[in-house]
N, C-alpha and C positions, 0 to 999 in steps of 0.2 A: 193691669190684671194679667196675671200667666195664662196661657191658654191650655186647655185638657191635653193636646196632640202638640209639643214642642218640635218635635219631629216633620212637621208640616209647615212650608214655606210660608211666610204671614202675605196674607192677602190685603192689603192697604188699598181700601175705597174711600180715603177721606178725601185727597184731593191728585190730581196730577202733577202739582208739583213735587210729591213724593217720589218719583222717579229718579232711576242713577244711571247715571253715564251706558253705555253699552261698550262691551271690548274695543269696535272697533273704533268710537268714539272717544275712548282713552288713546287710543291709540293717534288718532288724528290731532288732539290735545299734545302729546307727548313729543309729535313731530314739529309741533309748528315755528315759525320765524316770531320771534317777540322784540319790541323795542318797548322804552318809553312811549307810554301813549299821551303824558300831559306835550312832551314835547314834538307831539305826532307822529310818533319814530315808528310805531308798532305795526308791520304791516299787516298783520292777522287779522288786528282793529279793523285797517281799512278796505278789506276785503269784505270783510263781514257787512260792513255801516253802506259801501257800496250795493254789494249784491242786492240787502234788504231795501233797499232804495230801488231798485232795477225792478224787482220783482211788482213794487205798485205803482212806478213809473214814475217817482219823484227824484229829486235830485240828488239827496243827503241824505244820509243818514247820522246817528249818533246814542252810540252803545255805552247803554247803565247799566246799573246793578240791578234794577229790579222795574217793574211797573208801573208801581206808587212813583218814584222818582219820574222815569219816563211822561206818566202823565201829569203830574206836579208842576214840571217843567215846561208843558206845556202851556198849561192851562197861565202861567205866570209871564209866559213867553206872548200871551193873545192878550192879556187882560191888563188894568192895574185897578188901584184901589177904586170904592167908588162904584164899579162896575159888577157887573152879573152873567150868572152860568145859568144855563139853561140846560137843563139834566132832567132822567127820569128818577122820580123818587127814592128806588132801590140802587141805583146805579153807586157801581163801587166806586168811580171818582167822590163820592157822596160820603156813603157808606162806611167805606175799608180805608179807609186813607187819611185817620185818626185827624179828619177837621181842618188838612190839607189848604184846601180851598182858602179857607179864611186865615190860617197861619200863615200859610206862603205869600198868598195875592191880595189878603185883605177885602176878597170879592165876596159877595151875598152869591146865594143860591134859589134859583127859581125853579120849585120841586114839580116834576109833572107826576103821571098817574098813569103809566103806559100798562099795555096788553102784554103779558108777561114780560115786561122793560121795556117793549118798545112802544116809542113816541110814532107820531103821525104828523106830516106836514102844518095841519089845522091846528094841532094843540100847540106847537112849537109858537106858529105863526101870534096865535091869541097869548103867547105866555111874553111877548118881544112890550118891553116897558115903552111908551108914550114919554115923549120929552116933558119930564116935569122935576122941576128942583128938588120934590120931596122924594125921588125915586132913586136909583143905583141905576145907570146908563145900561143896555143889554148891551154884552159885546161878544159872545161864543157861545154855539150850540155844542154838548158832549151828546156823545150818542156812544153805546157799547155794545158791540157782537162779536161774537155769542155772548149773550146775558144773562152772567151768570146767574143772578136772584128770578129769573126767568125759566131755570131750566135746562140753558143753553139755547137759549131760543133764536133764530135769524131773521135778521131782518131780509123781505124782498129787494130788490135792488130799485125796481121801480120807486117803493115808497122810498128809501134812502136817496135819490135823483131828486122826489119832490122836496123833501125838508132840505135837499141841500138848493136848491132851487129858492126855497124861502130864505134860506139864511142869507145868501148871495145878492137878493132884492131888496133885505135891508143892511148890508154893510156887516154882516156878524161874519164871525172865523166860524171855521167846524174844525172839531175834532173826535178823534174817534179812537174808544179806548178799545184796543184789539185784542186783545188779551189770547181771545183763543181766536180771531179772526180767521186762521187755518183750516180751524173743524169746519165754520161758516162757510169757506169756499171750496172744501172738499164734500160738504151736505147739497148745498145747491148749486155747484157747479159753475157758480159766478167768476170771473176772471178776477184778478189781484189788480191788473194795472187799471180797470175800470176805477178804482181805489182812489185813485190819486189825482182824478178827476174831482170828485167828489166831495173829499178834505181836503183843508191846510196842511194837518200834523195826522200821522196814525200814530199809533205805541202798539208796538210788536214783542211780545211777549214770544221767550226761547222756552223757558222752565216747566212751560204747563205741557201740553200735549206734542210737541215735541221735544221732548226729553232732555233739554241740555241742564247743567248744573246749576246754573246764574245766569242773567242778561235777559235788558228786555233793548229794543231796539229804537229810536225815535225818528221818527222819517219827516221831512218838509223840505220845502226850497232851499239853496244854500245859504239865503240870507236867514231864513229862519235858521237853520241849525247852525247857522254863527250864533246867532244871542242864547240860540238856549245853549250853548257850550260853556256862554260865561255862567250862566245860572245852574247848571251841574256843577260847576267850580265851586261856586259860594253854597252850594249844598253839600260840598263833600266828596262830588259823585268824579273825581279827577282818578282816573286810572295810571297803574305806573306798567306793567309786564302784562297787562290782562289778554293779549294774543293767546295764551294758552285757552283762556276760557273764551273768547269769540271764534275758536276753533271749534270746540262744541258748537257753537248756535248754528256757524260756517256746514258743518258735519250735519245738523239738523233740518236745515233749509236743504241742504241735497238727498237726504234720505230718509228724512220722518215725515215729510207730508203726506203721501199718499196712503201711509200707509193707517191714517189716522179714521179713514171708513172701518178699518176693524175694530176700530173704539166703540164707534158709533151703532155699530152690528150688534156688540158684545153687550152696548147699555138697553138696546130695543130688545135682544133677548134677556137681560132682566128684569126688564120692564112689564114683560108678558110673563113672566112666572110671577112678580109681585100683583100683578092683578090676579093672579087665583089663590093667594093667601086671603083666608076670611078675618085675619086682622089689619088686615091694608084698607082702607077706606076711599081713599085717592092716589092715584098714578098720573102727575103730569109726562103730558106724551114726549117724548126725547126725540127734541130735532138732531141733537147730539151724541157728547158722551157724558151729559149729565143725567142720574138719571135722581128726580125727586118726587115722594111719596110721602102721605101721609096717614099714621098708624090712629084703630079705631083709639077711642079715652078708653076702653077696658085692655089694650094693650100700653101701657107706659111705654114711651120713649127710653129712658133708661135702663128700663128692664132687656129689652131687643137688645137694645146696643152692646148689653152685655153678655147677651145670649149668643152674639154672632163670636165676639172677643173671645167667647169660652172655645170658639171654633177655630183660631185663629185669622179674623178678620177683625177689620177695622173699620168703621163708620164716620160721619158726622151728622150732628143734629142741625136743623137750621131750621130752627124756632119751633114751638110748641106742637112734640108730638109729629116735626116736621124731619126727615129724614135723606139724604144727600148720598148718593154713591154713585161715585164718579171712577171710569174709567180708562185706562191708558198703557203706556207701554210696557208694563210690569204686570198686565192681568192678561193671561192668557186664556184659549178657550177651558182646559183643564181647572183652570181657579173661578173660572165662569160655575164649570159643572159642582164645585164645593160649597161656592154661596148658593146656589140653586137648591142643593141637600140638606144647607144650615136654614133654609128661609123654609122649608118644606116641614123642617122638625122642631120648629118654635111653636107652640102652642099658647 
């Protein structure tokens, strides 16, 4: 749908991976050393798979295309057929990763019911299957922070010590989809290399809130990120020149992290203007830069979305009536101050 004001920068709140390079990010892109990465030539590659390893104190890393694959590869790399994931109901391993689980690993899925996605040591503990022939064997706990279907919601460090504490006492892997893990340790102030104590595998996501163009990152022991290298292969996921592009993520892990509290600032101040619109009904609180809300039944969902559009913004719905705007490196306080004016003159 055109917008009234073409003349006005479009404001895109549907996700943070809608973000693009920054000058100087191109520019560190345009510089970099590339090899062949199937034949391990690439030294960008191994800078990047390094650092993000350094950073949660594991050993390895190993740079995809995207997140789904990252944790795919996981979860295939802990499990095989027969066996079972232990996930929270919403979780995008779940979820978003079009049936993943059972494509790739052949593994069931043991659904929990967490407090905005997050699971709790007891529920984990009660969900781990009893040796019985009629059953799929428990073999991995996923866990995701920030979560997404949550909010963005973090987990404490404490309760993630205890579930990883249970999984450890029965023999299960952990893994943990990170997607925006960054916002999480820039929100509560938790260290990264605590991290790596705690899981087998992370998946580290570049494209979401800090802003690189492609790449998620998969971090484990080096014997893990041997096998899951063959399993990126037989997925496809084999890179040939990709230094260019692990030069962005390289670029992003040294200069988007911190600055991802302004996300975080920018979704709590629209999170307080949405609670004084009289057709907002609910405002989940934003640990982050998610910010979700849901519109009264006498405001339609589609009607808003299109009311913002006419403004030059962009939304997502995320389920009935349920509404998502999410912020990052492309929204500034300026575009802060335009949604504030478009959410003010909806009626």
């Amino acid at each position: 749908m055109p917008t009234e004001n073409p003349a006005l920068p479009l404001v895109d709140l549907r996700s943070d991976t809608v973000t693009r390079p920054t000058p100087a990010m191109l520019a560190a892109m345009w510089a970099a050393p590339v090899g062949d990465d199937v034949y391990e030539e690439d030294p960008t590659v191994r800078r990047l798979e390094e650092a993000a390893a350094a950073r949660f104190g594991l050993e390895a890393g190993l740079f995809c295309p995207s997140g789904t694959m990252t944790n795919q590869i996981a979860i295939k790399a802990h499990t095989e057929p027969l066996s079972e994931v232990i996930c929270e109901q919403t979780a995008h391993v779940y979820l978003w990763e079009v049936g993943g689980i059972a494509f790739h690993s052949g593994a069931s899925v043991a659904l929990l019911a967490g407090e905005r996605g997050r699971l709790t040591a007891a529920q984990v503990e009660a969900a781990i299957r009893p040796e019985n022939v009629h059953y799929p064997t428990t073999r991995l706990v996923c866990l995701e922070n920030t979560h997404n279907r949550g909010g963005g919601s973090c987990y404490a460090l404490e309760d993630l010590n205890a579930i990883s504490e249970v999984a450890k006492k029965h023999g299960l892997a952990r893994h943990l989809d990170g997607a925006r893990i960054f916002n999480a340790l820039v929100a509560t102030g938790q260290r990264s290399e605590d991290y790596g104590q705690l899981f087998d595998s992370i998946s580290v996501c570049l494209s979401k809130g800090l802003g690189a163009p492609v790449g998620s990152v998969l971090l484990g022991s080096a014997d893990f990120i041997k096998k899951c290298k063959r399993i990126r292969k037989v997925m496809g996921g084999g890179w040939r020149q990709a230094g260019y592009l692990a030069a962005a993520g390289l670029f992003a892990l040294e200069n988007h992290v911190d600055r991802l509290a302004d996300d975080h600032r920018r979704a709590a101040q629209l999170a307080a203007t949405l609670r004084l619109q009289p057709y907002v009904a609910e405002v989940l609180n934003p640990e982050t830069n998610l910010v979700i809300f849901r519109l009264h039944d006498t405001q339609p969902a589609a009607e808003f979305l299109a009311a913002l559009e006419a403004q030059g913004i962009r939304a997502s719905s995320f389920g009935p009536q349920w509404i998502r705007f999410v912020t990052h490196l492309d929204v500034d306080d300026a575009m802060v101050a335009r949604i504030e004016a478009a959410l003010a003159g909806i009626s």
